[in-house]
C-alpha positions as CSV (number, residue, x, y, z in Angstrom):
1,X,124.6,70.0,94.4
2,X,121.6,70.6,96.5
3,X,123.8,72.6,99.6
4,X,125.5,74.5,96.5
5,X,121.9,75.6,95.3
6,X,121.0,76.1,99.2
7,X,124.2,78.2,99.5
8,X,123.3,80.3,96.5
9,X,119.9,81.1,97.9
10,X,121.4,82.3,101.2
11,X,123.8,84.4,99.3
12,X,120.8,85.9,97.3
13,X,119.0,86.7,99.6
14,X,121.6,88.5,101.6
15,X,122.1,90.9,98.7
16,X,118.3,91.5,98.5
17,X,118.2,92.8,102.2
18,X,121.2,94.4,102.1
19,X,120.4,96.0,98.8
20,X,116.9,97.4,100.0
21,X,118.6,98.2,103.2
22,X,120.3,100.9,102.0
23,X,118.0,102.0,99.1
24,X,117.3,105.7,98.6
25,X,114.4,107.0,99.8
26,X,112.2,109.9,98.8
27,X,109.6,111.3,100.8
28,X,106.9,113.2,99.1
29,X,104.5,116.1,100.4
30,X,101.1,117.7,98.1
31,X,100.0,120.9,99.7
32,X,97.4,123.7,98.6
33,X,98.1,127.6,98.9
34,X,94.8,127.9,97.4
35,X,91.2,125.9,97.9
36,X,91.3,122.7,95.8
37,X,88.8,120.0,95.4
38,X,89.2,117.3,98.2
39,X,89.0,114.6,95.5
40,X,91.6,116.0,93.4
41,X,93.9,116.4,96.6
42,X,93.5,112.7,97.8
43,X,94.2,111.6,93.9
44,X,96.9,113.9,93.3
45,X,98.8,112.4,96.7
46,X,98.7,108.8,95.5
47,X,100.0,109.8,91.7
48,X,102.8,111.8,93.2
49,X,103.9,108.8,95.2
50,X,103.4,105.9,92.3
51,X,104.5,108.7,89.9
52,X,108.0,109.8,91.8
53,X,108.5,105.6,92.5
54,X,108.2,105.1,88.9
55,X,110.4,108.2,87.6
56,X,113.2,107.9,90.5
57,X,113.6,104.3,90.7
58,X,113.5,105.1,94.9
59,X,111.8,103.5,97.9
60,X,109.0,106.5,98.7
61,X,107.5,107.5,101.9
62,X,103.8,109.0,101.2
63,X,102.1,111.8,102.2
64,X,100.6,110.7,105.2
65,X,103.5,109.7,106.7
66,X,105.4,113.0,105.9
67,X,102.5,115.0,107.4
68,X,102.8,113.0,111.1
69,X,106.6,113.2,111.3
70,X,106.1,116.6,110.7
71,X,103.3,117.1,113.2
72,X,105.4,115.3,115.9
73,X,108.7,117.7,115.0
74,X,106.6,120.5,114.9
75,X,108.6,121.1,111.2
76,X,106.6,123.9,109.0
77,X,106.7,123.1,105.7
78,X,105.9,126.6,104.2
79,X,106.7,128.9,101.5
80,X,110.2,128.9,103.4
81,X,111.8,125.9,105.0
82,X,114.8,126.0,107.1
83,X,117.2,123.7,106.1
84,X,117.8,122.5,109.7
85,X,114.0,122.0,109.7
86,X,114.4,119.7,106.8
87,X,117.4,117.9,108.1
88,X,115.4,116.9,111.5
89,X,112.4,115.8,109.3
90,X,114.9,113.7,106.5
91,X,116.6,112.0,109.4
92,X,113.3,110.7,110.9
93,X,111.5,109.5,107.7
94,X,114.9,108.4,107.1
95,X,114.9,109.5,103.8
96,X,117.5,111.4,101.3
97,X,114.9,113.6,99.5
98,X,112.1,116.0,100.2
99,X,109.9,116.1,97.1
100,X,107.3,119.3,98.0
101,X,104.5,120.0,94.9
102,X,102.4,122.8,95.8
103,X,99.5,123.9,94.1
104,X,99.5,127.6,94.0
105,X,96.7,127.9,91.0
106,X,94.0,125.9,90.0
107,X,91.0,127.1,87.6
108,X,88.8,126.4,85.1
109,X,88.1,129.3,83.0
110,X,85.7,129.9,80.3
111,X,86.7,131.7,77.1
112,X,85.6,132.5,73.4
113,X,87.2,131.0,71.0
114,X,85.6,132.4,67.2
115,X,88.5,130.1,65.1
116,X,86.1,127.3,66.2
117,X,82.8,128.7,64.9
118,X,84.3,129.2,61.9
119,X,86.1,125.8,61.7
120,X,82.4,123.9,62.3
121,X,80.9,126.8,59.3
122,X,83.8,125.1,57.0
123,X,82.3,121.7,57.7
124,X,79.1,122.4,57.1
125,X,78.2,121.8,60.2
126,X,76.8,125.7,60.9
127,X,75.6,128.2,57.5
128,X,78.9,130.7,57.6
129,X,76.7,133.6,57.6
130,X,77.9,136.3,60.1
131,X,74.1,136.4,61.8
132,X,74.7,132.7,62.4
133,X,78.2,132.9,63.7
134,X,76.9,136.0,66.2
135,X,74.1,133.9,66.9
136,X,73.1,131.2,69.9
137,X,74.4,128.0,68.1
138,X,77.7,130.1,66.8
139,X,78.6,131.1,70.4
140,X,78.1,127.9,71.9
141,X,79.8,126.4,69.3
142,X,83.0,129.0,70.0
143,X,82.8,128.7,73.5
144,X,85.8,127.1,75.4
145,X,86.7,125.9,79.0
146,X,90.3,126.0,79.7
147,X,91.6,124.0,82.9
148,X,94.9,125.9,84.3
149,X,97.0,124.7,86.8
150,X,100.4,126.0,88.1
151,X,102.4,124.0,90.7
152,X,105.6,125.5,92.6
153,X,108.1,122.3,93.3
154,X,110.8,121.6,95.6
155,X,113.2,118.9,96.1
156,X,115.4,118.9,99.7
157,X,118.1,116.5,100.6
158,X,119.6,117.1,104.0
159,X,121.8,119.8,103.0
160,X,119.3,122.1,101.9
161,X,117.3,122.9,98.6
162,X,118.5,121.3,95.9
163,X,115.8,121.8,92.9
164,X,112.8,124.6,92.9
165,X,110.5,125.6,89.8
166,X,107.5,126.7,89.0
167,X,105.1,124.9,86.7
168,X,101.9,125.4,84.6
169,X,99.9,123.3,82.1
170,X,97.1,123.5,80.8
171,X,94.4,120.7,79.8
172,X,92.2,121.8,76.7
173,X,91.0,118.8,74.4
174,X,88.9,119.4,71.5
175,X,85.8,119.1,73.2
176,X,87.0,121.4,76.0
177,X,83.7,122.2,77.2
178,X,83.5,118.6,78.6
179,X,86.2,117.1,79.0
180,X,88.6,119.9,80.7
181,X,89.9,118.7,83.9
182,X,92.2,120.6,86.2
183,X,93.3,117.1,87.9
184,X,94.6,116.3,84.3
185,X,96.4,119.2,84.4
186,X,98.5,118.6,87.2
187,X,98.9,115.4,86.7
188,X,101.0,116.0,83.6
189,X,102.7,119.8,85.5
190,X,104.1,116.6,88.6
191,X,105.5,114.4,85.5
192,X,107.5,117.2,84.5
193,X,108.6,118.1,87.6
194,X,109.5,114.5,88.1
195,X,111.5,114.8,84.7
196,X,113.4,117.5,85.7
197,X,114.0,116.5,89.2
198,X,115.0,113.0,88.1
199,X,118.2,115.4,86.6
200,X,119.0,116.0,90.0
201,X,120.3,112.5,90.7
């Protein structure tokens, strides 16, 4: 009984290494055709990582580790990639998949939006008189931030482009004005990427 349970352990674990051993892997890469906050760009690399983990069921090589192999290639990863340029990188991250987001807009902008004056007059909250809704507490009570983000994203296997679109979402809660947040934005613009790409497979 006890070598049978031994046996069984051996076996198991066998098929554990051999299983990982030849898991897929996807390696993932954030970059920024435009100036983004250094905060948002370290965040943004780890939730693409956990985020393309967690959607693709795949073993995934981060950022950082993209960027070096690519450095040590000397492999641009532009606008344009050629596909030998991706198979050389693929075949030393030893990966299957290239998952490229890049951020090609990123704003907050500010905006006026009058259906919300009139929504806090219909409350009470403000006398609906026109001087009132013209007036400091009116505008400031129409004014809007809207957080904008647009993402172009590409996924690579070693025979070339497989996936490319180009995303935008926008992140305007109720109370806009404070809570608007361009990071929040594209975190939801890489989940539907991941969605679609997820197709791929």
């Amino acid at each position: 009984m006890w070598v049978r349970k031994k046996v069984l352990a051996v076996v198991a674990m066998v098929l554990l290494l051999f299983g990982s051993a030849y898991a897929e892997r996807m390696a993932v890469l954030l970059q920024c055709a435009i100036g983004v906050p250094s905060y948002a760009v370290r965040q943004l690399q780890v939730y693409i990582a956990q985020r393309a983990a967690l959607f693709s069921g795949m073993q995934v090589i981060p950022d950082y580790e993209v960027r070096r192999v690519q450095s040590e290639l000397g492999v641009y990863l532009g606008t344009y990639i050629p596909d030998e340029g991706v198979k050389k990188l693929l075949g030393r991250l030893g990966a299957d998949y290239l998952f490229i987001v890049r951020i090609i807009k990123w704003e907050n902008s500010w905006e006026i939006r009058a259906e919300r004056a009139i929504l806090i007059s219909g409350v009470g909250l403000l006398d609906p008189t026109l001087a009132n809704l013209l007036g400091p507490l009116g505008l400031l009570s129409a004014l809007d931030r809207r957080a904008r983000v647009t993402l172009l994203v590409r996924l690579y296997s070693p025979k070339g482009l497989l996936h490319a679109n180009v995303i935008s979402m926008d992140d305007a809660p109720f109370l806009s004005w404070f809570f608007s947040d361009p990071l929040r934005a594209a975190q939801k613009a890489v989940d539907m990427a991941l969605q679609e790409v997820l197709q791929m497979f």
